[in-house]
C-alpha distance (Angstrom), angle and dihedral (degrees) to the residues before:
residue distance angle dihedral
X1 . . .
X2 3.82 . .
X3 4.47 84.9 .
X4 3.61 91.0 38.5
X5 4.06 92.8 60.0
X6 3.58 95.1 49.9
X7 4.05 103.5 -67.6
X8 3.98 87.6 -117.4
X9 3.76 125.2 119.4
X10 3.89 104.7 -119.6
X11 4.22 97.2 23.5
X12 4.26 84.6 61.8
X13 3.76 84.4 43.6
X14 3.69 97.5 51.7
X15 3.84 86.6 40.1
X16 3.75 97.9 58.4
X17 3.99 103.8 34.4
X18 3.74 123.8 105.1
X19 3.81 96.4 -76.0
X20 3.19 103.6 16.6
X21 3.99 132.0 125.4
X22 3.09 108.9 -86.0
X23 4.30 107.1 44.5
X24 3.59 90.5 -122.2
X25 3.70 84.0 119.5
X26 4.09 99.9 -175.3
X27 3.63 119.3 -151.2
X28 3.94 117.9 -142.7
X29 3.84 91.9 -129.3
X30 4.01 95.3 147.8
X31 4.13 113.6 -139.3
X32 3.96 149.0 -110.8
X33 3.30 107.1 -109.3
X34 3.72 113.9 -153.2
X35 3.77 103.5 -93.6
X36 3.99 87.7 63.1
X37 4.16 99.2 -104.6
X38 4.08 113.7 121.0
X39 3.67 118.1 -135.6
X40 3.75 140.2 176.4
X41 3.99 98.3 26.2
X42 3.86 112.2 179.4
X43 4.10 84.4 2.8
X44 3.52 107.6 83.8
X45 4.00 141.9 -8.9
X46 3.68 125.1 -131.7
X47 3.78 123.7 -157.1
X48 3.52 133.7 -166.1
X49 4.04 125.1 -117.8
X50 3.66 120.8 -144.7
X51 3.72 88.1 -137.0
X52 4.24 123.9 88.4
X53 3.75 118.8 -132.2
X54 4.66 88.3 -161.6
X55 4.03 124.7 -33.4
X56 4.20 89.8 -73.8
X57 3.77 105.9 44.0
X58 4.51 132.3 41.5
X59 3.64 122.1 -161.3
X60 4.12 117.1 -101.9
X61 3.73 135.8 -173.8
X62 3.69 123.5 -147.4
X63 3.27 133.3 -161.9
X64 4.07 119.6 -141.2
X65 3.72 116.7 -158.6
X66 3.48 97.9 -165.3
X67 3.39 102.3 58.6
X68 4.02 96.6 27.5
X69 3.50 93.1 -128.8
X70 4.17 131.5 123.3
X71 4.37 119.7 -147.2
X72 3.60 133.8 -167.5
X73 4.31 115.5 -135.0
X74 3.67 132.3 157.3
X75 3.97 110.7 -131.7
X76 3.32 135.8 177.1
X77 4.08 108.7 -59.8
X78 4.46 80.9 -137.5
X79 3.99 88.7 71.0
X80 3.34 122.7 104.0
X81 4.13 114.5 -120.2
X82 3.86 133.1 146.8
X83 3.91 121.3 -92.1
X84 3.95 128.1 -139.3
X85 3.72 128.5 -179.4
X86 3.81 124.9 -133.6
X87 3.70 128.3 -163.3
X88 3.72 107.8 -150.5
X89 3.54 119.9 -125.8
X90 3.72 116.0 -97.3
């Protein structure tokens, strides 16, 4: 997704925020991370990749709302972030 909406920082970001162009419309919920503390509520989103970085960690991209910008990370696959579903297109 994140190469698909222009693989630059603030275009993805203004693609996937409420409103933005592509009705992905990303809500800055924050995350779990994997020893059980929350962080980031109302600051950023994290989403899920279908794609594995090794057996103990999956790629994620967040979205920061202070700096307008959207990354790609691998994390621990035990922390806690928000899941969407894609249909590729055909």
């Amino acid at each position: 997704m994140y190469k698909f909406l222009g693989n630059e920082e603030e275009a993805v970001f203004n693609a996937v925020v409420n409103g933005g162009t592509s009705g992905f419309k990303a809500l800055m919920a924050g995350a779990r991370k994997a020893p059980g503390e929350f962080e980031d509520l109302e600051g950023c989103a994290y989403f899920w990749s279908s794609t594995e970085y090794d057996e103990k960690d999956g790629w994620h991209f967040f979205c920061f709302d202070n700096y307008r910008s959207v990354s790609v990370y691998n994390s621990d696959n035990k922390s806690g972030f928000s899941v969407r579903l894609f249909k590729d297109k055909e």
